[in-house]
NULUM-629175 format. One line per 5 residues: their letters; for each residue x, y, z of N, C-alpha, C. Coordinates in steps of 0.1 Angstrom, whole numbers, plus 5000, padded with zeros to 4 digits. Layout:
! NULUM-629175
a> X Y Z X Y Z X Y Z  ...
! end
This chain:
! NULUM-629175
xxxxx> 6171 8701 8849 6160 8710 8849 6149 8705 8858  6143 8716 8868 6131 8713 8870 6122 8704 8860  6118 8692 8868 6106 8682 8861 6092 8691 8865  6086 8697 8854 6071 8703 8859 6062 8697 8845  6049 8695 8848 6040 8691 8838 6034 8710 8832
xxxxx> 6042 8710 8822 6037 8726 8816 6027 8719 8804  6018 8725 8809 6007 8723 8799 6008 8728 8790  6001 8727 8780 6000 8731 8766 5996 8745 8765  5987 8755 8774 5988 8769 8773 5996 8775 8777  6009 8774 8780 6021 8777 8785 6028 8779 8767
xxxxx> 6035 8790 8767 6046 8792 8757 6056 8782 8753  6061 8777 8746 6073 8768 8745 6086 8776 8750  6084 8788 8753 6093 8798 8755 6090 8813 8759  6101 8820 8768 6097 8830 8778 6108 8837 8770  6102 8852 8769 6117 8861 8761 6119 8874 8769
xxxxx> 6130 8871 8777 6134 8881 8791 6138 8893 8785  6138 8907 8788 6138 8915 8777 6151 8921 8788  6152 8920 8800 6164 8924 8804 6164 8939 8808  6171 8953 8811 6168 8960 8820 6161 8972 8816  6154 8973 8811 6148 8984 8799 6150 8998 8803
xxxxx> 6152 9004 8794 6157 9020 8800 6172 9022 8803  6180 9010 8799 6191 9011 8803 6198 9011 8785  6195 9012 8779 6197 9003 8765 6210 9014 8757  6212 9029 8763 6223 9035 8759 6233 9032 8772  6231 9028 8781 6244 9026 8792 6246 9008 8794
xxxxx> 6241 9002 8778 6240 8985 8782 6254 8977 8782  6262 8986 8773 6277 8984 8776 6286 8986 8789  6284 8993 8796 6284 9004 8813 6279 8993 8819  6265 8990 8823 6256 8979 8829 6262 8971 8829  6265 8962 8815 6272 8950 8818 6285 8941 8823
xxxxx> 6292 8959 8821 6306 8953 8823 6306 8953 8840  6295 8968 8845 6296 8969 8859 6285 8957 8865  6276 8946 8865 6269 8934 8863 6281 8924 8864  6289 8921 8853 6297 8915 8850 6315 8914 8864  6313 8928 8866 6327 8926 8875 6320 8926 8890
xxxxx> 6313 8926 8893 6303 8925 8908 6304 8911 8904  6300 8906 8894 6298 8889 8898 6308 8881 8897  6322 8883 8890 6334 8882 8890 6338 8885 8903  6337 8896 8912 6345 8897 8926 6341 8889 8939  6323 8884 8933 6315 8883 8941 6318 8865 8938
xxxxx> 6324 8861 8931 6326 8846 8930 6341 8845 8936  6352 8854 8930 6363 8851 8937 6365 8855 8953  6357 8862 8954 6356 8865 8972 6349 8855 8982  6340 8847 8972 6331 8836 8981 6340 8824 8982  6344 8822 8971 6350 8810 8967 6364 8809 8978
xxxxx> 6372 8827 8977 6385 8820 8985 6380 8823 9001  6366 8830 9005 6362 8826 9021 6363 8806 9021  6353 8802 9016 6351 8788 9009 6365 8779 9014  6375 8783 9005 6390 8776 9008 6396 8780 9020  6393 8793 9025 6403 8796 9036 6390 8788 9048
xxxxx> 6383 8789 9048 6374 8781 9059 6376 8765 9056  6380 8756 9047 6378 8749 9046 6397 8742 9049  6404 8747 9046 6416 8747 9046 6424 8751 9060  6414 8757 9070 6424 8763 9084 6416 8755 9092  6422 8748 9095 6411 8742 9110 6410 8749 9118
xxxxx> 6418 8762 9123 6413 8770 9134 6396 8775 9130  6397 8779 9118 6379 8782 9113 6373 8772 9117  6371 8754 9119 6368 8748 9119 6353 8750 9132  6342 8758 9130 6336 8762 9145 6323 8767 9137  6315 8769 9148 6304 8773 9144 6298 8781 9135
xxxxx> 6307 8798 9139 6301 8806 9131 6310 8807 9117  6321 8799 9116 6324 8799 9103 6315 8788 9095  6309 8780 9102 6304 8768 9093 6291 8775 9085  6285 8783 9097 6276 8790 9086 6279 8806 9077  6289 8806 9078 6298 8815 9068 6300 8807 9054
xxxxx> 6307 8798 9060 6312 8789 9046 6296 8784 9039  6283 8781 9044 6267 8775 9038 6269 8789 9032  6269 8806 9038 6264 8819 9032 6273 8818 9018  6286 8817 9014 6293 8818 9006 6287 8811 8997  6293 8800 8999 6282 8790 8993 6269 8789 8985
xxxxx> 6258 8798 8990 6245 8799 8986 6243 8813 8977  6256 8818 8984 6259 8834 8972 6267 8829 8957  6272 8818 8961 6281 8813 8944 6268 8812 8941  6261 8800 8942 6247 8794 8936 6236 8810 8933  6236 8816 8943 6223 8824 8942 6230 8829 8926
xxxxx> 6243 8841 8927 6246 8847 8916 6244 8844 8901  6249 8830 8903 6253 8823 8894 6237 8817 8887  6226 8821 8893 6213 8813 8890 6211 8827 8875  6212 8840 8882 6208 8849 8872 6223 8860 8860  6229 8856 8868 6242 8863 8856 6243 8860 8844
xxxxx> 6247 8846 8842 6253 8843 8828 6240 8846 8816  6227 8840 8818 6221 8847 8812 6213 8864 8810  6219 8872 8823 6215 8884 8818 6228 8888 8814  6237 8885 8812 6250 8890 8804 6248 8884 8790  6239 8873 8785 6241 8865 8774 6229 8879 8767
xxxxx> 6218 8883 8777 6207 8895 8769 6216 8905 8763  6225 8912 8775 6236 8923 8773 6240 8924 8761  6250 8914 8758 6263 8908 8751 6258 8905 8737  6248 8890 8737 6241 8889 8723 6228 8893 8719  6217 8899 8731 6208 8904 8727 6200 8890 8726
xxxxx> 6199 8884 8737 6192 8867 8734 6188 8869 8746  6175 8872 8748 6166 8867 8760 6158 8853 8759  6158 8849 8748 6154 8840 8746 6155 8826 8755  6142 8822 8762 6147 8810 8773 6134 8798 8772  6141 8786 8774 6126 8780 8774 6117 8777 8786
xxxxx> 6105 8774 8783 6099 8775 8798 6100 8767 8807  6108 8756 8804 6112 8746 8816 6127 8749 8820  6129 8760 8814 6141 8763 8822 6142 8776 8831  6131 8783 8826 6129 8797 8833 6122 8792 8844  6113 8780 8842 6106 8775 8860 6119 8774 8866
xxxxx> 6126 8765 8862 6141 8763 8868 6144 8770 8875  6150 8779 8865 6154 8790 8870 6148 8799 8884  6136 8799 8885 6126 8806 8890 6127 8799 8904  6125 8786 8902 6127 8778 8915 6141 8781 8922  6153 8779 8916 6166 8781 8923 6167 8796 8927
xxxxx> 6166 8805 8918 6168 8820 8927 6157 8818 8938  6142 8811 8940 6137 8819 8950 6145 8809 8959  6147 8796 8959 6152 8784 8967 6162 8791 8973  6173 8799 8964 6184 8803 8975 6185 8817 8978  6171 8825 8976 6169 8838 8985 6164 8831 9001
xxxxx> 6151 8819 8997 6148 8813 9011 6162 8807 9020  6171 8804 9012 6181 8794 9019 6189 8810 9032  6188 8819 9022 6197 8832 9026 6192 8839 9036  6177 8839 9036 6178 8848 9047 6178 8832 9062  6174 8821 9059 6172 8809 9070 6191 8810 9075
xxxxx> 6199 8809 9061 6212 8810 9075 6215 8826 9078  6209 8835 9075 6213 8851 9085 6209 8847 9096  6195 8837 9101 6185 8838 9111 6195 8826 9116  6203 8818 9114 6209 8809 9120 6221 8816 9124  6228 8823 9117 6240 8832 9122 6237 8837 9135
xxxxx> 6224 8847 9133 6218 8855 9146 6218 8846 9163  6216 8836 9160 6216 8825 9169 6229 8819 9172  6239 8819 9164 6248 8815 9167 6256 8827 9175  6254 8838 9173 6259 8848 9178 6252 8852 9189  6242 8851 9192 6231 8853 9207 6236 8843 9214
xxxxx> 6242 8828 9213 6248 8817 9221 6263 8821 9223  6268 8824 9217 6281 8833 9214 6281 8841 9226  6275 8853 9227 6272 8863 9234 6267 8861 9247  6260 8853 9249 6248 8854 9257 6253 8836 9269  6257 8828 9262 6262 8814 9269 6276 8815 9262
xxxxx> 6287 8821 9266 6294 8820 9259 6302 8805 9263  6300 8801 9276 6309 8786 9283 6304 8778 9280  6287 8772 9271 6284 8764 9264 6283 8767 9248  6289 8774 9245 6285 8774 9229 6291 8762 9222  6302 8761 9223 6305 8744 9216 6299 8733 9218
xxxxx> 6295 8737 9231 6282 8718 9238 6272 8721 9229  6267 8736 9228 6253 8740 9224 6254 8739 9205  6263 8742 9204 6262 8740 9186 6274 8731 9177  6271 8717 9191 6278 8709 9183 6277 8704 9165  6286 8695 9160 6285 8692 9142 6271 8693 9140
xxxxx> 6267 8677 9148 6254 8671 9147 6244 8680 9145  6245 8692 9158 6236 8705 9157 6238 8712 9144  6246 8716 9144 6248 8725 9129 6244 8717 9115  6247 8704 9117 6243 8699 9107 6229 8699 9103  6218 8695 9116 6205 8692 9117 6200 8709 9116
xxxxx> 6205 8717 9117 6202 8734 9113 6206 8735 9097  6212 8731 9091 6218 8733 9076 6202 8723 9068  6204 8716 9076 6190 8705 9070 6176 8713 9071  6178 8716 9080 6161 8725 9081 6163 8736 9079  6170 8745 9073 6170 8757 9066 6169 8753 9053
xxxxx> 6175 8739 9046 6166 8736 9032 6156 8731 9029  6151 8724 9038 6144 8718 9040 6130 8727 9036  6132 8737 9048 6125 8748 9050 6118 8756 9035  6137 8758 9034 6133 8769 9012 6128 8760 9008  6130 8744 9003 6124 8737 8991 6113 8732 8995
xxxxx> 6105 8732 9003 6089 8732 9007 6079 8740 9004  6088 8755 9008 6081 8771 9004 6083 8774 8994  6090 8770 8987 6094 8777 8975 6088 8771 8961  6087 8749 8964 6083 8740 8955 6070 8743 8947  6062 8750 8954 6053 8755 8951 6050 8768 8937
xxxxx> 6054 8774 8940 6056 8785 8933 6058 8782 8913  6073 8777 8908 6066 8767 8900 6057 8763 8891  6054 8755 8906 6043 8746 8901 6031 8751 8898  6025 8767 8905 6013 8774 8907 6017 8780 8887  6028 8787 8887 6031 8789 8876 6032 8785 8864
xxxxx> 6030 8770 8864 6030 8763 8853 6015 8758 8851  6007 8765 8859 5990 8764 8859 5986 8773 8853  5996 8785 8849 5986 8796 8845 5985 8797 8827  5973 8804 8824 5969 8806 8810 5976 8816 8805  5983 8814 8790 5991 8827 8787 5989 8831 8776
xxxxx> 5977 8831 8769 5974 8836 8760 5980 8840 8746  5990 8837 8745 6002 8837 8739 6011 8847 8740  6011 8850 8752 6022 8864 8757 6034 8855 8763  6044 8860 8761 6057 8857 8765 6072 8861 8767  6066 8877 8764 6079 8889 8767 6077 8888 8780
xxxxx> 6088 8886 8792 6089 8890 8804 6093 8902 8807  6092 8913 8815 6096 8925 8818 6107 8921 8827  6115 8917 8827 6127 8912 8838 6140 8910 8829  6148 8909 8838 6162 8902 8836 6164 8886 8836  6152 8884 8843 6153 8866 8849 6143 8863 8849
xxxxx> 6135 8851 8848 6127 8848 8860 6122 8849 8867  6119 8860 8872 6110 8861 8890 6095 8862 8885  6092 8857 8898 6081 8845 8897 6067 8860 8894  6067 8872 8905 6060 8881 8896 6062 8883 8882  6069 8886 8878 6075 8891 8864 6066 8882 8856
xxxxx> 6069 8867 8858 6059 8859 8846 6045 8856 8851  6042 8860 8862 6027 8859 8865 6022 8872 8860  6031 8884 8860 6025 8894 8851 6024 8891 8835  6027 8881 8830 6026 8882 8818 6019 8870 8813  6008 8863 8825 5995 8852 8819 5984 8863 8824
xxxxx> 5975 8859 8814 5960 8860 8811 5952 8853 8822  5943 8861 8825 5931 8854 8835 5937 8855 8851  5930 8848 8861 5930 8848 8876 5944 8842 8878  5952 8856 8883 5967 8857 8886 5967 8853 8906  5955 8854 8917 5950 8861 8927 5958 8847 8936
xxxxx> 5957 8834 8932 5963 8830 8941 5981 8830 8939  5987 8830 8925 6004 8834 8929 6005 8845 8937  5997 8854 8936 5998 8865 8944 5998 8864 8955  5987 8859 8963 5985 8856 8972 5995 8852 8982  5999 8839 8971 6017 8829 8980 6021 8834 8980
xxxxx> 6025 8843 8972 6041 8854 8972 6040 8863 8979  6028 8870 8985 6029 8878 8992 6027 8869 9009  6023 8862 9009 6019 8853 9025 6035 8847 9028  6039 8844 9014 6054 8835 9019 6065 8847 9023  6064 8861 9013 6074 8865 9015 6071 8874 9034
xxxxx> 6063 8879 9035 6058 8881 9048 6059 8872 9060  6059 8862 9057 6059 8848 9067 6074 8847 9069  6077 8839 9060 6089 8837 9056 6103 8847 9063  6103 8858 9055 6110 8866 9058 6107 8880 9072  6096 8875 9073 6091 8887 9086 6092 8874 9099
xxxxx> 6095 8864 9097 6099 8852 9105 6111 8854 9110  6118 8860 9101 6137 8857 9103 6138 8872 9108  6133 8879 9099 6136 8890 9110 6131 8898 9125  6117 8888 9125 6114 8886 9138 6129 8884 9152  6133 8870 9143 6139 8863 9152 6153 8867 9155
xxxxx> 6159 8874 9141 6171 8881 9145 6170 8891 9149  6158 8898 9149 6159 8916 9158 6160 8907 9173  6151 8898 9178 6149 8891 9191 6162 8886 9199  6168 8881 9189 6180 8877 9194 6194 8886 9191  6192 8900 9187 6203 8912 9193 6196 8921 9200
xxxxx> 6183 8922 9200 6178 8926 9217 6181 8919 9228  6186 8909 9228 6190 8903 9240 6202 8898 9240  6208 8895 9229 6227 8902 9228 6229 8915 9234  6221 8925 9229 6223 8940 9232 6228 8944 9245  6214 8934 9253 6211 8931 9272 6224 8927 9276
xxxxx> 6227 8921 9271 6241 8915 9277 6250 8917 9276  6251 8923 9266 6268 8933 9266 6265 8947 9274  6257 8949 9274 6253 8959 9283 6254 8960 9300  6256 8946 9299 6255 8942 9314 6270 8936 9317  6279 8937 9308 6294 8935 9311 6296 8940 9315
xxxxx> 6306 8942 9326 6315 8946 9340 6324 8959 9330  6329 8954 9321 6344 8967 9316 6335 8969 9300  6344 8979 9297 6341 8986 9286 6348 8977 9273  6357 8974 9277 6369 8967 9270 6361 8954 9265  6352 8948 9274 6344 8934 9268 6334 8937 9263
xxxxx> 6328 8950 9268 6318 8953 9255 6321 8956 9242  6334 8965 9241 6337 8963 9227 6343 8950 9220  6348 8944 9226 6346 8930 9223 6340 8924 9217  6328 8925 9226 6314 8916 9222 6311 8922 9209  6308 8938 9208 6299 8939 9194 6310 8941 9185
xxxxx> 6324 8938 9185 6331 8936 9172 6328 8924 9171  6325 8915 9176 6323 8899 9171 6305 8900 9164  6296 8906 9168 6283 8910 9157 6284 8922 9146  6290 8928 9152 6294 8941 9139 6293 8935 9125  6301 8923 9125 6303 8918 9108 6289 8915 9104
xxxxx> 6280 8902 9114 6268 8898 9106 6258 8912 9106  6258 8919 9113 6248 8928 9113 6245 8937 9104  6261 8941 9099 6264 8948 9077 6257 8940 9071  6258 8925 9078 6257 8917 9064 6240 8913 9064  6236 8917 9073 6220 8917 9078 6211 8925 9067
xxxxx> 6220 8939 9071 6213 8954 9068 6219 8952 9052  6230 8950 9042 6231 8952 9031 6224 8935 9025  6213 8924 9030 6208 8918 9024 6192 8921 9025  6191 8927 9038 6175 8928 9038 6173 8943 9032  6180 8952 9033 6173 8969 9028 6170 8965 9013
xxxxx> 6183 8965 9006 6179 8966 8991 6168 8954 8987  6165 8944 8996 6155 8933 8990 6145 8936 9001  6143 8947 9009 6131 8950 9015 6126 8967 9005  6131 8971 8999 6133 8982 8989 6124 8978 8977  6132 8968 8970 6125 8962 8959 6108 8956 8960
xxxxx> 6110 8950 8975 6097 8941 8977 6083 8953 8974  6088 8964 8989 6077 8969 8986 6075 8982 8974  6088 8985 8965 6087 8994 8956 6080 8983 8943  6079 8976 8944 6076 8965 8931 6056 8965 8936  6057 8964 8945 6036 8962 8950 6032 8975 8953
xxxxx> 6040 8981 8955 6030 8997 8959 6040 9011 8953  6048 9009 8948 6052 9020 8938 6053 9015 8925  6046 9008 8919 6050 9006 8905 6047 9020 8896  6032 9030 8904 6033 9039 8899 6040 9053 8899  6049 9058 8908 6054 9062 8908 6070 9057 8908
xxxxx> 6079 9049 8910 6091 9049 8907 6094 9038 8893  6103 9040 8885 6100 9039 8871 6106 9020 8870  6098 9019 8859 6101 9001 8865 6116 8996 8859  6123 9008 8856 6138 9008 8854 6145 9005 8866  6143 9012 8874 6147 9008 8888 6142 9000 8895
xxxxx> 6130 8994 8891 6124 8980 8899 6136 8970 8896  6140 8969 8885 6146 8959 8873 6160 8957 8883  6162 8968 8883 6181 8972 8886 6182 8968 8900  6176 8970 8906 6172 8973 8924 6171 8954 8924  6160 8948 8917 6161 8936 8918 6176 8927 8916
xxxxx> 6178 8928 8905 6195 8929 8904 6205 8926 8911  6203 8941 8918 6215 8944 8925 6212 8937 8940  6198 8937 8945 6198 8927 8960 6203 8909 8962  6207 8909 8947 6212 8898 8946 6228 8901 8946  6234 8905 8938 6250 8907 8935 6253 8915 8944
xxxxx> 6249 8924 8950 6256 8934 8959 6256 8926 8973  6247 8916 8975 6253 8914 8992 6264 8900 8990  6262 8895 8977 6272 8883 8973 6287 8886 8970  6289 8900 8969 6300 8907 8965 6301 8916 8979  6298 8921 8987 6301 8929 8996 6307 8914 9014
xxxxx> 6294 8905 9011 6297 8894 9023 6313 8893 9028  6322 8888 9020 6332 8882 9022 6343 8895 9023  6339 8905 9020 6348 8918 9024 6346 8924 9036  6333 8922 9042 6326 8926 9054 6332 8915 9062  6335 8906 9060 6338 8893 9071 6356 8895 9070
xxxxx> 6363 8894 9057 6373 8899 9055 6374 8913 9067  6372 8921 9066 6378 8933 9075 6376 8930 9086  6359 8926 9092 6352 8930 9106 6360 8912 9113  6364 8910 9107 6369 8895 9117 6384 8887 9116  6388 8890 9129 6404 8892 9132 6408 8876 9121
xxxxx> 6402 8866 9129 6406 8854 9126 6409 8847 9114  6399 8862 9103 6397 8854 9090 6413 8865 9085  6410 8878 9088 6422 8882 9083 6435 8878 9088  6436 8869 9097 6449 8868 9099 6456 8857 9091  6444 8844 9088 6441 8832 9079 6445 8839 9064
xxxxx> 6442 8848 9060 6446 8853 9048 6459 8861 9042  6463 8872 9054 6478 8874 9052 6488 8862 9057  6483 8852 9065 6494 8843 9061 6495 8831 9051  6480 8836 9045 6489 8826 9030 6497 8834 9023  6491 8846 9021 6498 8856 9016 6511 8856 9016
xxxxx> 6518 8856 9030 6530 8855 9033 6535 8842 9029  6528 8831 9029 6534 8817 9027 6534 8820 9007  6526 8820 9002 6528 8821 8989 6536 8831 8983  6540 8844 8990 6551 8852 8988 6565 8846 8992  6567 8837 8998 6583 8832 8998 6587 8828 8989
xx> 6601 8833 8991 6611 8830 8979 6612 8816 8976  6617 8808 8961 6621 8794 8965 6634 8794 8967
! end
């Protein structure tokens, strides 16, 4: 667990009430909760082996395929088991050094998630754009010193948060309006001057994430330039089947988590906070469960790595 000094006006415990409004479809919810995160672990896990296992994958843009996978087991895995334990036994019950925990690792590996999309984008604009240096240009050492400063990055921005939260007065409130953890959710439910969590969460997620998408709109405006400027038609489609894949995987991580951001600060009054709840949810599970099907179809290499285990584990003895 997160090591935090929770003071004594802090709760000994946070009680997650889980998705409210859903409470006649909580059997439905859970089982469809429950098999998103089941597909979304077996689909990461066998990218994970099939990258790790083919040395043809052994290359740039799989290495940060295999970190995405990776960071989607961990992200899922930070909020399921216990919103299935609310579902199932009706126990939101959590304590408050574990819900900082908690709180820390989901935002830790939303920051980790969008830092490798913004590292993908780059690997794919050097791809595209230098294609006869890309191996000089994103050697191990490179990739490795990019994996480093994408965490580096989350647990600096994120460390904080936390820690702001275990400063606040709670008067003895302790129902959370969530499923989990999120770091609004329990600053909505202390007493007194909320103005600076606010503040970070709104400067970081802005910063942070209007940073990455700065940088990847930047670098397929000028992917775009360049396939545009290919000689045959035949290399242009080339080129954008090799971005096609991250670009799904772009648009199904940032919509539903740019959806939530600003339906949660400027529609709370008009769209019902049943769908804030679910929407939150689902920008987690749905791109952890969709990634490895999108890379699955949109990428020759990986499918062909896959029907031939297939085939190898289909022979007779």
């Amino acid at each position: 667990m997160l090591l935090l000094n929770t003071s004594s006006h802090m709760p000994s415990f946070f009680f997650l009430i889980g998705i409210t409004g859903l409470e006649d479809l909580g059997t439905l919810t859970s089982i469809f909760f429950c098999l998103l995160y089941i597909l979304a672990v077996l689909g990461n896990s066998a990218m994970i082996y099939i990258i790790w296992t083919e040395k043809t994958l052994h290359g740039p843009m799989y290495f940060f395929l295999a970190l995405l996978a990776l960071n989607d087991l961990a992200y899922t895995s930070c909020i399921v088991p216990k919103m299935l334990e609310i579902f199932w036994w009706n126990n939101g019950r959590i304590d408050a050094s574990a819900c900082l925990t908690q709180m820390f690792f989901v935002h830790l590996m939303a920051g980790t998630e969008t830092g490798i999309l913004t590292a993908m984008a780059y690997d794919r604009y050097i791809a595209i754009c230098s294609p006869l240096r890309y191996t000089s240009i994103l050697t191990f050492v490179v990739l490795e010193k990019i994996a480093a400063a994408i965490l580096v990055r989350a647990f600096v921005t994120i460390f904080p948060i936390p820690v702001l939260v275990s400063r606040l007065h709670y008067c003895g409130g302790y129902v959370v309006l969530h499923s989990y953890c999120d770091h609004m959710a329990v600053v909505n439910v202390a007493c007194g001057d909320t103005r600076v969590n606010s503040i970070y969460c709104l400067v970081l997620s802005l910063s942070l994430s209007g940073f990455d998408l700065l940088f990847i709109g930047l670098s397929y405006t000028m992917i775009l330039g360049a396939i545009f400027r290919l000689p045959s038609r035949a290399a242009r489609h080339k080129s954008i089947g090799t971005c096609s894949a991250h670009f799904f995987v772009i648009m199904a991580a940032y919509l539903p988590a740019i959806f939530s951001f600003v339906s949660y600060r400027f529609g709370q009054k008009t769209i019902p906070h049943t769908v804030h709840i679910f929407i939150a949810n689902i920008y987690i599970l749905f791109p952890a469960f969709l990634n490895p099907i999108i890379y699955g179809v949109k990428t020759k290499q990986i499918r062909d790595c896959v029907l031939k285990k297939l085939q190898v584990n289909q022979r007779p003895i």
